[in-house]
C-alpha beads as a LAMMPS data file, in Angstrom:
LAMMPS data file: protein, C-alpha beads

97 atoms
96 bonds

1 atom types
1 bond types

-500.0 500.0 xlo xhi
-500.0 500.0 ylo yhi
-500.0 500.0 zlo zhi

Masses

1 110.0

Atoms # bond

1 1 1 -422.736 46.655 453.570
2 1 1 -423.654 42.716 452.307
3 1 1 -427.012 41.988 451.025
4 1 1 -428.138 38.714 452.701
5 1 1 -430.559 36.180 451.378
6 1 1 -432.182 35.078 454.879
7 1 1 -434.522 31.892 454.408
8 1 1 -436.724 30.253 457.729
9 1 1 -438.088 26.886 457.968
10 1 1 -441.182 26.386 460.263
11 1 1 -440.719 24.315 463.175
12 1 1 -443.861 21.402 461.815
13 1 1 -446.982 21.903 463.637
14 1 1 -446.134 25.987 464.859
15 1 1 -448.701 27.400 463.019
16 1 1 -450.901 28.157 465.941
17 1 1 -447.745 29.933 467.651
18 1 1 -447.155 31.853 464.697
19 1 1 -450.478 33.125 464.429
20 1 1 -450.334 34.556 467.867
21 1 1 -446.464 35.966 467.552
22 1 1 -446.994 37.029 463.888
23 1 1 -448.281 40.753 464.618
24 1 1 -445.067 41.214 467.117
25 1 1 -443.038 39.686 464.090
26 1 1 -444.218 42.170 461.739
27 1 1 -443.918 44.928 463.594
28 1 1 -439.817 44.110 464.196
29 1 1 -439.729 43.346 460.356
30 1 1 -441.051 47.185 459.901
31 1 1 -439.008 48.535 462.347
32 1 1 -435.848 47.078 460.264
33 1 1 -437.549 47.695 457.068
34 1 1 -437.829 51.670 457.957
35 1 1 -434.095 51.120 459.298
36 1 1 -433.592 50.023 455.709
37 1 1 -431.628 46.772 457.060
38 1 1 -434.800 44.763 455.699
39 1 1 -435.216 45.636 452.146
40 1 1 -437.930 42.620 451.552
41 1 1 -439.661 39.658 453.438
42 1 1 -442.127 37.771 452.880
43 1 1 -443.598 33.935 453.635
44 1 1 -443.169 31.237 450.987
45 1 1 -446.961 30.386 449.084
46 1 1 -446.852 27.015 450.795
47 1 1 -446.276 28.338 454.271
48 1 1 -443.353 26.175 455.212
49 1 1 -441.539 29.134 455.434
50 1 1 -440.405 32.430 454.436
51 1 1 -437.501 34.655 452.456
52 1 1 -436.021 37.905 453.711
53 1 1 -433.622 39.889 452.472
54 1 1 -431.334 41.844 454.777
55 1 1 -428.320 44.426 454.783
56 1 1 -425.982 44.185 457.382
57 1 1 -421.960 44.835 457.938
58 1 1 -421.340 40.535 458.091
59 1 1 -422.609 37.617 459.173
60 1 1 -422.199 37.887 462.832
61 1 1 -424.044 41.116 462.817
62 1 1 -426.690 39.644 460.766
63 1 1 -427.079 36.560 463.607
64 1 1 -427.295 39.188 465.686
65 1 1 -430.383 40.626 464.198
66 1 1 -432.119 37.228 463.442
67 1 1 -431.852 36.537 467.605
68 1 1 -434.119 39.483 468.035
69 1 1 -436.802 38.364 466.047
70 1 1 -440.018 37.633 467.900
71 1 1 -440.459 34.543 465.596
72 1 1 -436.930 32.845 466.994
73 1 1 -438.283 33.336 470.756
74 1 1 -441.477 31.588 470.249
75 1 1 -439.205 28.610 468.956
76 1 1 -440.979 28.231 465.840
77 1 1 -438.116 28.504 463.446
78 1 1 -436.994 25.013 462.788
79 1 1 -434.140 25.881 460.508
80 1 1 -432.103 29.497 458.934
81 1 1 -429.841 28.967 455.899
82 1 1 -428.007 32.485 455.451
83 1 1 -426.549 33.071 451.917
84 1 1 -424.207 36.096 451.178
85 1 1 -425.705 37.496 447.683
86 1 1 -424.654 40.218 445.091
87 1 1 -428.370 41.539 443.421
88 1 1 -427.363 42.551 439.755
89 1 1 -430.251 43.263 437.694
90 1 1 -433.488 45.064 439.036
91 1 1 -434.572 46.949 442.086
92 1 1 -432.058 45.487 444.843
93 1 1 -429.235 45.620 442.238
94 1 1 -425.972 47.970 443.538
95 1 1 -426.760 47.940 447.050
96 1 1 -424.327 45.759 448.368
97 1 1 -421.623 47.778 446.572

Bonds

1 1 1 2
2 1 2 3
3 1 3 4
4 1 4 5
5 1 5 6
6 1 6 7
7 1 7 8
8 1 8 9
9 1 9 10
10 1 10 11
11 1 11 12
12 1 12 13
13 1 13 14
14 1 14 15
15 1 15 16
16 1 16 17
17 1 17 18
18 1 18 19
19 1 19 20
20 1 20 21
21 1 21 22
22 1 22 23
23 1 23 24
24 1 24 25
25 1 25 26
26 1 26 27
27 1 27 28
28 1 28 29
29 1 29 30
30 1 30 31
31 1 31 32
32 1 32 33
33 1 33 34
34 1 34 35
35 1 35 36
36 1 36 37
37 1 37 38
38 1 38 39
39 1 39 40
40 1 40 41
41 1 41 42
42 1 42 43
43 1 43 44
44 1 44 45
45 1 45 46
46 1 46 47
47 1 47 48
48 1 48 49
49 1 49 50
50 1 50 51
51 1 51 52
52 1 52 53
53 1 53 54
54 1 54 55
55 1 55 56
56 1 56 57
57 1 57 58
58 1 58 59
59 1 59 60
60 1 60 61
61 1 61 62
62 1 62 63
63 1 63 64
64 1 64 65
65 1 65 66
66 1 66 67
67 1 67 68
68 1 68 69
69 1 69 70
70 1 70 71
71 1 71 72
72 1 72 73
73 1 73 74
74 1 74 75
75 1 75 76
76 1 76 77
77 1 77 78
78 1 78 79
79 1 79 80
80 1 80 81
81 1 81 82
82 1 82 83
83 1 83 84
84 1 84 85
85 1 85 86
86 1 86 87
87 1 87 88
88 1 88 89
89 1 89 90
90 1 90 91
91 1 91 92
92 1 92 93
93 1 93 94
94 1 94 95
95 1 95 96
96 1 96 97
């Protein structure tokens, strides 16, 4: 498995329509978490967007994933950058080997 580093952009002016799709959201993030294909996710402190961190057998699998999320149907992810990363030192380190 690759650990991805998964980071959203919010579409400006969605935070209405994230309020109303954010329990659905959460609830898909804890299904994946207890799947253990989330390991952590959280929103960024100035709420222009967020940073997950995913496990998944490539890239295409991972797109796969992201499509599913209740967020990307409401349309109010503006931009993904997915980066392929190795964790080293501290809690996530070793799981992509």
């Amino acid at each position: 498995m690759t650990v991805f580093a998964v980071e959203y952009v919010y579409a400006a002016n969605s935070t209405e329509t994230r309020n109303e799709v954010r329990p659905a959201h959460r609830e898909w993030l804890a299904g994946l978490a207890e799947d253990s294909v989330l390991l952590a996710s959280g929103p960024y402190g100035d709420g222009a967007g967020a940073l997950l961190i995913f496990k998944a057998t490539d890239e295409a699998a991972l797109n796969s994933i992201l499509k599913q999320d209740p967020f990307a149907g409401a349309g109010v992810i503006a931009g993904t950058r997915i980066t392929e990363w190795s964790p080293i030192i501290g809690m996530l380190a070793g799981i992509s080997a």
